[in-house]
Structure formats: C-alpha cells, structure tokens
N, C-alpha and C positions, 0 to 999 in steps of 0.2 A: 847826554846820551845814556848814560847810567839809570836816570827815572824811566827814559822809554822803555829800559830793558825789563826792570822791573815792573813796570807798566804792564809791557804785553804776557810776563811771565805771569805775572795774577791772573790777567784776564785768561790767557788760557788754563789755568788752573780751577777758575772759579765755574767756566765755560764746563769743564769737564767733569766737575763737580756735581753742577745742575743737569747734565745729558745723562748721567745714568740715577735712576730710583735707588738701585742698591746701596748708595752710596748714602740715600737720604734714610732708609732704611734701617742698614748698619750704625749710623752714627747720631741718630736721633732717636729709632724708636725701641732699636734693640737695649741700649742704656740705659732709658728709661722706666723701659717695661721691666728689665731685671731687678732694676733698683727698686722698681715699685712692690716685685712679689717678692723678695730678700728683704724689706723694713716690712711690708703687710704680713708677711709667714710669722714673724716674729712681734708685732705688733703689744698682744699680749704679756710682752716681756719672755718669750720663751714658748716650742713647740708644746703644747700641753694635748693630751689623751690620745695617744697614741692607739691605733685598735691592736689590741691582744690577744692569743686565746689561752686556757687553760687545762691544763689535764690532770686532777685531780685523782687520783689511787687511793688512797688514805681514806677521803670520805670520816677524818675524826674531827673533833673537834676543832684540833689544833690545824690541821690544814684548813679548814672553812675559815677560821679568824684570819689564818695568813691570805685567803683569797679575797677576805671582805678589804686587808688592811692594802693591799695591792690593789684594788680596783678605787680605794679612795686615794691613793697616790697620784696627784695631780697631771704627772705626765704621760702614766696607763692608763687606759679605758678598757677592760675586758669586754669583748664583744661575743666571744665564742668560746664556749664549752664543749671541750671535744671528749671522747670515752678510751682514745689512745691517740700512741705516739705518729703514729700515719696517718691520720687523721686531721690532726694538727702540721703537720710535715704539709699537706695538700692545701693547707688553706695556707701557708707559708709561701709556696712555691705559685700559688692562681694570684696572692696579692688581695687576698680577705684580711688578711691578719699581717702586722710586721714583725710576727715575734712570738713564742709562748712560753709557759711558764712549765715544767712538768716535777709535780712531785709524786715521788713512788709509793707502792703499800708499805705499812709501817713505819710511818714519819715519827709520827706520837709514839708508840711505843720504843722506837730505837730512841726517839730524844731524852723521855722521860727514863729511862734504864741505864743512861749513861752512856750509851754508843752514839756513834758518829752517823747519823743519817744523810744521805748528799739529795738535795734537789738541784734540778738543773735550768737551766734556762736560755732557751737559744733565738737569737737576733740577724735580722734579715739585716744586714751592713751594705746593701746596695743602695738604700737611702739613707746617708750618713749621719744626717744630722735628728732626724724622727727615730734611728737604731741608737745614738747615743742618748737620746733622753730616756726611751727602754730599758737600756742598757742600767743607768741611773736608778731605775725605778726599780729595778727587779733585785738589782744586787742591794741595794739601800733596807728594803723589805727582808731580804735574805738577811743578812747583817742585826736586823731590829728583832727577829723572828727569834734567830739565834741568841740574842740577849734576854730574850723574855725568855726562852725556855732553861735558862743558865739560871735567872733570877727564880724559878721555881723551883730550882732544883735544889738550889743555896738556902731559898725560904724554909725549904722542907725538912732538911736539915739542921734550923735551925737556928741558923746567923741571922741577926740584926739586920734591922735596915741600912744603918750608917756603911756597915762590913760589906754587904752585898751590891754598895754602890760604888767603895772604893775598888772593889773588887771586879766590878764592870765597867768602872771608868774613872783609872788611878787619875787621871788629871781631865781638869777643863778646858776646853781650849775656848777663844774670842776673836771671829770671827770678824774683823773690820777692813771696809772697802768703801774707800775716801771718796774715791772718783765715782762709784758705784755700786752705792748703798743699798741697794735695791738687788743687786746679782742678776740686773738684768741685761738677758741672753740679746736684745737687740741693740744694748747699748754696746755689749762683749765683741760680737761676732760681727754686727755691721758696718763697727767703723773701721774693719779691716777689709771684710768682704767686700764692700760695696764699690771702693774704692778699686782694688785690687782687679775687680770685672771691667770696671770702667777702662783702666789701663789696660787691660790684654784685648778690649776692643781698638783702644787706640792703637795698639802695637800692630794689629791685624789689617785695618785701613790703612796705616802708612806703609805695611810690606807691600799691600795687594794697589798699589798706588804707584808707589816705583817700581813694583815688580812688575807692573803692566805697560809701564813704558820699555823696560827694557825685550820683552818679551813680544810687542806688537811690532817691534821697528821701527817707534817713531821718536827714540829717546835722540838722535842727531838733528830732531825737529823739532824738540825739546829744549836742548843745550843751543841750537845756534838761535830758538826764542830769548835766549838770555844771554845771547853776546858771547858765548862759547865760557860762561864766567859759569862755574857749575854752583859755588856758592848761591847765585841769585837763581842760576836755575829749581833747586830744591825751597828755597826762602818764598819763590812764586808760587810752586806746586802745593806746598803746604801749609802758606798761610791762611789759605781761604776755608781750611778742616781745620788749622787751628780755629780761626774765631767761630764756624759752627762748633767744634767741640769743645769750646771754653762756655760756649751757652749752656750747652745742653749737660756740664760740669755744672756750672750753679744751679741749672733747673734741680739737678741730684741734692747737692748740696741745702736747696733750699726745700726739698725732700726730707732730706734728712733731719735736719736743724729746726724747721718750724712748723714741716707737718706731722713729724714722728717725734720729733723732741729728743734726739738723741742730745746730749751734752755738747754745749755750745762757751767755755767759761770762758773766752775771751775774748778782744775786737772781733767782730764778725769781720772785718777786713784783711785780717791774717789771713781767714781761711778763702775768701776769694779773691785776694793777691796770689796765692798757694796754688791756685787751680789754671789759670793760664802756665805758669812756671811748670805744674804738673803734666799738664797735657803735650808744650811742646818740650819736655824733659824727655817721657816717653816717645815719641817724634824723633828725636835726636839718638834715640837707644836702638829705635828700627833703622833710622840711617845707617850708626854704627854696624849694626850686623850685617847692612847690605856693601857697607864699607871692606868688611872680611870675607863677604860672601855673597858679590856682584851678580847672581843669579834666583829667579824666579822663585824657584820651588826651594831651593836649599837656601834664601832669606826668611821667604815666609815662613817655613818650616821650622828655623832658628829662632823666629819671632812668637810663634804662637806656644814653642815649646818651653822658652822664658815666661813668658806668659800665664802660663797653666803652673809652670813650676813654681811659680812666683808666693802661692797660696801655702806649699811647704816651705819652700824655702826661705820666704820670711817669717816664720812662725808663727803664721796664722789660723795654721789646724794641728798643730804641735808646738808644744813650748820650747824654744831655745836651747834650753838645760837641756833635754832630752836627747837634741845634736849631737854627733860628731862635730868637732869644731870646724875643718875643714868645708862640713854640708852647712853651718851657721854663717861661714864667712860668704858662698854664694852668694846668700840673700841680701848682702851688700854692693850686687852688682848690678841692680834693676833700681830705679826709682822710684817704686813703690815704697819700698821700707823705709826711704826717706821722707816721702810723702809722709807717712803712716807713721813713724817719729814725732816729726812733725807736728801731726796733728791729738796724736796723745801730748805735746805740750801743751798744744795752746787749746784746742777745743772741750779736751778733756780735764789737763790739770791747770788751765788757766796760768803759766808759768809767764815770768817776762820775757817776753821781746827776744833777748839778747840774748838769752840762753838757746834760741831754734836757729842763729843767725848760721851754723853748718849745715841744716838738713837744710836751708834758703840757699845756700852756695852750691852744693851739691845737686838739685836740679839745675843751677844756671852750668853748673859744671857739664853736664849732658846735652844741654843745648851747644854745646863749644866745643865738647870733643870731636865731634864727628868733622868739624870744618877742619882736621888736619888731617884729615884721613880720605877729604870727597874725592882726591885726586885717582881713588880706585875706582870710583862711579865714573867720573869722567874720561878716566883710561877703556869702560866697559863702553859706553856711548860711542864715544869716538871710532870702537872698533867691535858691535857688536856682533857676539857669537849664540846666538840663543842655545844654552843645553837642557834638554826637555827632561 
C-alpha cells in the first residue's frame, strides 16, 4: 500500500510539474541563463573598461598624464569628455557614463607648492559590480598620482633615490594567492554567486509549489493522494523538481568546471554528489519555513527574503570580519554557506574527503529537519484557512 501512495503522489507531482510552462521556465532556463551571463560577464577574468567621463579644470600637465594614466587602467575606459560638473552629472544620470573623474583648477600648482589639492570622483553604485571596479580604478590612479607628485617634490629637494622610496613605501608587501594566482574576479565572485542564484531559485519553486496547494484548496486532495502520511505527501511533490533541478545543477556545474574553467582540485564526484544533497537541502529549508509559516504569501515571502539575504549574509559581498557577529552567525542558517564551504574544500583547495564530511551532514541535516516539524503543514491541509 505504502509504494501506491507514493506512486500516485509522484505521479501527481510530476503530472503538475509538466501542466504548467512556468515551472519549466523557472527551473531550467532561468538557472541557466543566469549562470551563463554571471561566468560570461566575468569571463575575462574580471569586468574591464568600464565607460567614464572626465572633467578636467587644470588643463596642466600634470592632470593630462593623470588622465592618460586613468584611461590605460584596465577597468576604465574614458569615453566622455565633459567642460563641467553638470554636464558630467547628465551623462551619469541618462546611463552614458557610470561614473566620472572631476579635477579642479590648480591641481599642479597647489601639488607642486606643497598644499593639499582634493580631486574627486563619483560612482554610479546602482551597478554594483561595473561601480566597484571604477571605484578601484579611480582611487588606485588617485593614490599612484599622489606618490608621483611626493616623489618630485622629494627629488627636488634633494634626497636620493634609495630615501625617496623608503620614504614612499617603508615596507614591501607579497602578494600570494594559492587558490587563485591569477586574482581572478570569476574564479572569486562565481563560485559563490552562481551557486547562491541557483539556490534562491530553488527556494522560490518549492514556496510557490506548496504554497499553491495550500492556497488553491486542493492540499486535502493532496494529503489523502498520500495516504493522509504528509511525509510521502511532500517526498511526491518534490521529487520530481528535485531530479529536474539536480540536472539542470550539473548542467551549471559543468558550466562552470569545464566550459569556464573555474577551479576544479578535486574528484569531480564530490561536487556532483554535493548538488542533489544541495538542491533537496534547500527544499527542506522552504519546507521548514512553510513549517513556521503554513501560509502562501508569508512562506514565500520568508523564502525569497533568505534568499536574497543569503548573498550578505554569507559573506559573499562583504567579508565576514566586517560583521557584527550576530549578522555572521545568520549565514549559518541557510545552506548555501554550507554548500559554498564545501566547495572552497574540495573544488578549490583540493582538501581530503574527511575534512568537508560536516558541511555533507549539514545539508543531509536540512533535508530531516523539517520531517519533525510537517505536522504543521498537515494541521494547515486538514483544515485549510486561506489568509490572502
């Protein structure tokens, strides 16, 4: 009796999987496409020429070399030359430019005289990632500008060469990065991003999944599909997304791994054993919140907003250090950062086996929480109240 239940609970799962497009839509081609423009954007190892403009006052020498030495900075592009600050503000605001550079009259002369000249430089942050490589470019150039106009002033005066370098850079620093020699931006940011998208789709599909039965009125046609056993009820409905979204996980995976070459150091079989255990982890995490929160809009809502927070909260657009510790310890509560542990072991530092076998338990952990908790799903079935 137990196999027919689960029998027919598939089959109407799979049944209503294949009736609606959206569903084919959401979980095949939005993934993919993401994954595809997030490793291609970065492709190059890094966004590079960003379009700029500048407004030059000065018109000395010394601003011209800073504008040539800015425009050969690999992640600025100067496209536009503007004659003032409104000018440049307009091409900022239509989306010509992300960004400009403004120095004032009397650069050169206040530098060379010993005062303080201030250039400024402002950044369009609505495209976060094209504004911080800007960002990079303009203050790096600022910084190099300011040592060259220090070093002439030192020279002039008098001092040696050896004086005027310890003078501008009492120590050396050495720069090494084991996993990623290279500092490249698509090795850094994609194998946190890419992942991280994949999961707040998956989270999305399984609120808007159960949140649709309970919300249509046909979750008691549902449950007694499954023998009134709510366990097999949900194991039905979302097996059949699991094994679509365990494909359409490797298809990313093998995206990543062998068409973009992101770092791969260890059994390729780590990482896709990691991605069924990752997909129905997150499954088990939308459960859970439909578990606390048996209703439509205030699951999904709960869902997407893990989700989205997921990208701060695990430290994937801010460093950790940076935390409040309280706001670091969130990002322990989603399985992505587990995932993404994870996989800086083995895909990135090639570590053994035995050292990931917690972030392995920890997704099997998420798929098992929720089965002591379904009895509030089945308390909502049994007697549903829809609150819109």
């Amino acid at each position: 009796m137990i196999w027919r239940y689960i029998a027919d609970s598939f089959t109407r799962g799979a049944v209503q999987l294949v009736r609606r497009p959206m569903y084919v839509l959401m979980m095949v081609v939005v993934p993919l496409l993401g994954a595809w423009v997030l490793m291609d954007l970065m492709d190059d190892g890094g966004i590079r020429r960003v379009p700029v403009a500048v407004v030059d006052h000065d018109g000395s020498e010394l601003s011209r070399k800073l504008v040539r030495n800015l425009d050969a900075f690999p992640q600025v592009h100067i496209t536009r030359r503007c004659k003032d600050f409104a000018e440049a503000r307009l091409l900022v605001q239509s989306g010509d430019v992300l960004g400009f550079y403004y120095i004032p009259r009397g650069l050169e002369q206040r530098a060379l005289g010993g005062h303080q000249p201030t250039v400024s430089y402002y950044v369009n942050y609505a495209y976060y990632a094209p504004a911080s490589m800007q960002y990079k470019g303009f203050k790096t150039i600022s910084l190099l500008t300011n040592a060259g106009v220090v070093q002439t002033a030192l020279r002039t005066v008098g001092l040696p060469p050896q004086a005027i370098t310890a003078t501008l850079q009492p120590y050396a620093t050495h720069v090494h990065a084991p996993a990623n020699p290279w500092l490249n931006y698509n090795y850094y940011l994609n194998t946190s991003f890419v992942p991280c998208f994949f999961a707040l789709i998956v989270l999305m599909i399984t609120a808007f999944t159960l949140g649709t039965e309970l919300k249509s009125g046909l979750c008691r046609q549902w449950l007694a599909t499954a023998g009134d056993n709510m366990v097999l009820a949900l194991a039905g409905k979302l097996l059949p997304q699991t094994a679509l979204l365990t494909a359409v996980g490797w298809l990313v995976q093998w995206m990543m791994y062998r068409v973009y070459h992101l770092p791969l150091n260890c059994n390729p079989w780590h990482m896709l054993v990691a991605m069924p255990m990752f997909v129905m982890a997150n499954q088990g995490f939308a459960v859970l919140m439909f578990c606390f929160t048996p209703n439509f809009r205030f699951g999904s809502t709960l869902c997407t907003l893990m989700g989205m927070l997921s990208f701060s909260f695990c430290a994937f657009s801010l460093p950790e250090e940076a935390m409040y510790p309280w706001v670091a310890a969130i990002g322990y509560v989603v399985p992505i950062k587990y995932y993404f542990l994870l996989s800086v072991d083995q895909a990135v530092n090639g570590i053994d086996l035995y050292y990931s076998k917690v972030y392995y338990a920890a997704l099997v952990a998420y798929v098992l929480l929720p089965l002591l908790l379904s009895w509030r799903i089945k308390r909502e079935c049994l007697n549903p109240v829809y609150v819109p």
